[in-house]
N, C-alpha and C positions, 0 to 999 in steps of 0.2 A: 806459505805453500809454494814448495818450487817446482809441482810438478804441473808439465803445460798441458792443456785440454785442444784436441783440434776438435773446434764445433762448426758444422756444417751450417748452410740457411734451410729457414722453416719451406716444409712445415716438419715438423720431427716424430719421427713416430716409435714405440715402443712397442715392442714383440718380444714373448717372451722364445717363441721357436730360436732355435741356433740352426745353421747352416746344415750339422752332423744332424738334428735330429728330423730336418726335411728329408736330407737324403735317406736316413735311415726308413724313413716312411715312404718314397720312390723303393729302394731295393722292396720294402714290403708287398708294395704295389704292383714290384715285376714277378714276387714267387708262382705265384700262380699258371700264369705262360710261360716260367722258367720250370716248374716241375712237371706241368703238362708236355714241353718239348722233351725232357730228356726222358719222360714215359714213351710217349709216342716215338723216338728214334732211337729207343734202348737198344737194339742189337747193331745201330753205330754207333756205340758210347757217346751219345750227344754229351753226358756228364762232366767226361776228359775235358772238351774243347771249352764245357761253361768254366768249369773251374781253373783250368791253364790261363785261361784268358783273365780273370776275372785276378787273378793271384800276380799276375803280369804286371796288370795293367797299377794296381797298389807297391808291389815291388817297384816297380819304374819308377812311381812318382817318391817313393822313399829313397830310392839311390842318389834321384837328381838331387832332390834337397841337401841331403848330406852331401855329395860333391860339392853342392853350389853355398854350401853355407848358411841354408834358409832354414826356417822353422817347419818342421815336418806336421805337415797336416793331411797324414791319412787317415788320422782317428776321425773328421769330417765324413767319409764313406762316398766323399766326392769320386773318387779314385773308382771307388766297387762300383757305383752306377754305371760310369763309362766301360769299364770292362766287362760288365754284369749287359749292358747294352749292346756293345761290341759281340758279343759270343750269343745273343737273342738275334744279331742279324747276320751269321752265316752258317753256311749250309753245314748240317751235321756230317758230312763227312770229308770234312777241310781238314788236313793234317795239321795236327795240334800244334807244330813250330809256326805255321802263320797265321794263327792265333796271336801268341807271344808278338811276334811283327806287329801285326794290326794293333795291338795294345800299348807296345811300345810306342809306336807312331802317333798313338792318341793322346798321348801321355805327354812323354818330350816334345814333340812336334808341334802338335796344337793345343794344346794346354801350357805346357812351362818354359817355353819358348817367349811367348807370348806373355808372362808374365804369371801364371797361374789360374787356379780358381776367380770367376770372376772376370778374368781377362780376355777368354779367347773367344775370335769371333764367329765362331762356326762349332756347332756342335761335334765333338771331338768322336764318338762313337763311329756316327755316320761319314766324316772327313776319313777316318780310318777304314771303312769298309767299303768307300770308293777308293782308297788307294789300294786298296788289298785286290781290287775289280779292275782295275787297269794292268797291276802286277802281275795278279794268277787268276786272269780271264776264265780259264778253263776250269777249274777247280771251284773259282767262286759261284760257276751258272750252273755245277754240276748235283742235281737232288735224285737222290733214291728214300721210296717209301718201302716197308714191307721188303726189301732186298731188289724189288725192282726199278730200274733208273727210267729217265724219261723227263717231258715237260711239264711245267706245272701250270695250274688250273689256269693262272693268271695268263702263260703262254697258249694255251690251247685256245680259251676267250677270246687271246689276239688273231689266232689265225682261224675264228669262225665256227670252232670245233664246239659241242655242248659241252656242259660240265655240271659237278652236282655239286649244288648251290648248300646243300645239308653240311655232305662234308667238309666244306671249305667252313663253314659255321662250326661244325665241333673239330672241325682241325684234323680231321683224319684225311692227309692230303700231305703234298709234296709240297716242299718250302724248305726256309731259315729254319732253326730251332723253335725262336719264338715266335714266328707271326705268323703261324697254322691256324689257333685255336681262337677265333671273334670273342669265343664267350668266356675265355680265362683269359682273356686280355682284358675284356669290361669289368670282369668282377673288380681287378687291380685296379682301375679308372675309378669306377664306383667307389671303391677306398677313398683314392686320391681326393677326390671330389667329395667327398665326407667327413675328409680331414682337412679340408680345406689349403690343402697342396695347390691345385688346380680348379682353374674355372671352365666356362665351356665357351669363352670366347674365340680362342683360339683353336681349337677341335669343332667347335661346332661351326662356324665360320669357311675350316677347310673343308669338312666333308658336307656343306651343304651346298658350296661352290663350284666342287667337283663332281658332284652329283648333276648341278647344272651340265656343269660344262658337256658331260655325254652323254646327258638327256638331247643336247641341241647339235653335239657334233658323230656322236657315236654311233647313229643313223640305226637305231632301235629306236627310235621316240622315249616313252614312259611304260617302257617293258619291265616291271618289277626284277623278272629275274637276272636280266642284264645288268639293271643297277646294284642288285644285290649281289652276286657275283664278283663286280668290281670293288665294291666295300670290301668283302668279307676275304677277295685277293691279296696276295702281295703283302707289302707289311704297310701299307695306308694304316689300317687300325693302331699298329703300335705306333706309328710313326705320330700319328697325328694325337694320342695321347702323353705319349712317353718320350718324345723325343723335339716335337714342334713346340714343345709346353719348357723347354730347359729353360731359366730364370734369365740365363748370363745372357744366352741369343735368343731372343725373342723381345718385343717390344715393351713398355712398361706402363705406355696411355692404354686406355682402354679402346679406345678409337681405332689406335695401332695396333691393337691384337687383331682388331677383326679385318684391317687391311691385310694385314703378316699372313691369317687364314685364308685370305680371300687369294692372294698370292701365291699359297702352295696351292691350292685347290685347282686353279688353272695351269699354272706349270706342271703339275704332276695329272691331268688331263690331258695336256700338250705333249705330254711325252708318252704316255701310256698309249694312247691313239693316232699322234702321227709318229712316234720315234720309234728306232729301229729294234727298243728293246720294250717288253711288256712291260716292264715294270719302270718308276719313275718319279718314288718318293725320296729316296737320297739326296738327288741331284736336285729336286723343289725344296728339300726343305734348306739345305744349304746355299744356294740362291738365294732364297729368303733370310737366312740368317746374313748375308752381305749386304739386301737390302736395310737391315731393321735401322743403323744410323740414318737413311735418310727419311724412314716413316717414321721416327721419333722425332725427327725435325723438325716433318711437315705439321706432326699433330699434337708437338708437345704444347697445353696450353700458355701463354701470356699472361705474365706475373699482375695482378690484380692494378689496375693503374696506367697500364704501359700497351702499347700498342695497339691504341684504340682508333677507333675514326675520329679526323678533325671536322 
């Protein structure tokens, strides 16, 4: 036999799931909040922007490959989550060219840059729709429901204003495309979580930490509707199912998952409540994806034998 075997150390495991057929079960997982958005902001073609972006975002990573020589692996559906992600976290009426940007930038930039699938350290979706927020400030903050513009529920909350806590539950409210709807985002989770894609250390961890956090700083105490509100705001829900949960940035001890939650959960309380803008899961959860090497460090356990007390 002259062919050579690279074999890792134990312990080894065997799965029969592939890379494509996880992903392909995430995209399953996002239809739900992807077809509920482009219902709910059908007379701004939300559709154009999922599908520009989502067709981007697999174009990119097919071009680079072929330039660069490498093995095209967009039949993985890695590609369609990131741009399927990307076009769920902005506003249905962003003109469709920075879409294609955002996608591109998630793509080259923070994904094949960096090595590929696998390699990048920061969830590429989200890396993309703070560069797209820095870029086109105006465009990115700007939502209209029903043909009317204005702020959303998550900005009203901040400045003191009531809000109804229904609508932000069934999604009938201003937002991104996908993080309107609590309850076709769960169904998708529920999936996840059935197919055993995802656990709930990580989601459950963040939203029970952040719950903390404005039960003790939000100065409502244990006001139901306050806290409910701030869950069913902003994109915390998708974020902390669909995007805190990525395999490549996120932690791999079990230990470290619930650190990694406990992490966003405060930062994205820290900034929702003291920062200058409502909203504040981007910016934690990617923070947290630059911490995950060192809480993989602190909690990765010690190989049976070896650094024990003398």
């Amino acid at each position: 036999m002259n062919e050579n075997y690279n074999v890792s150390s134990s312990p080894h495991i065997r799965d029969k799931a592939k890379t494509g057929n996880i992903m392909l079960m995430v995209v399953i997982g996002l239809l739900p909040a992807t077809l509920f958005g482009i219902w709910n902001f059908r007379h701004e073609n939300a559709w154009i922007l999922v599908v520009v972006t989502t067709a981007a975002a697999v174009l990119s990573e097919y071009i680079w490959e072929k330039l660069m020589h490498k093995p095209v692996t967009i039949k993985d559906c890695s590609a369609v989550v990131t741009g399927l992600l990307l076009a769920l976290n902005l506003p249905p009426t962003l003109p469709w060219w920075m879409g294609i940007v955002g996608a591109v930038f998630a793509i080259i930039v923070v994904k094949q840059l960096f090595g590929g699938l696998g390699q990048n350290f920061m969830n590429p979706a989200l890396a993309a729709r703070c560069f797209l927020l820095i870029c086109f400030t105006g465009r990115m903050t700007y939502f209209v429901y029903d043909g009317v513009t204005g702020p959303t529920p998550l900005a009203n909350l901040k400045a003191g204003e009531a809000v109804n806590t229904m609508d932000m539950l069934l999604g009938f409210t201003r937002g991104t495309i996908g993080e309107t709807s609590v309850i076709a985002i769960m169904i998708g989770a529920m999936f996840l979580i059935l197919m055993g894609v995802i656990d709930l250390r990580i989601p459950g961890s963040y939203l029970i930490s952040f719950v903390v956090f404005i039960v003790i700083f939000g100065g409502h105490g244990l006001d139901p509707q306050y806290i409910t509100a701030h869950l069913c705001g902003g994109g915390l829900m998708l974020g902390a199912w669909f995007m805190a949960t990525d395999y490549v940035t996120s932690p791999i001890t079990s230990s470290g998952k619930i650190i990694y939650g406990i992490c966003m959960g405060l930062l994205t309380g820290l900034f929702r409540l003291f920062g200058g803008s409502a909203e504040g899961v981007s910016y934690a959860i990617i923070i947290s994806n630059l911490l995950v090497p060192l809480i993989e460090k602190v909690t990765l356990p010690k190989p049976f034998g070896k650094g024990g007390e003398k």
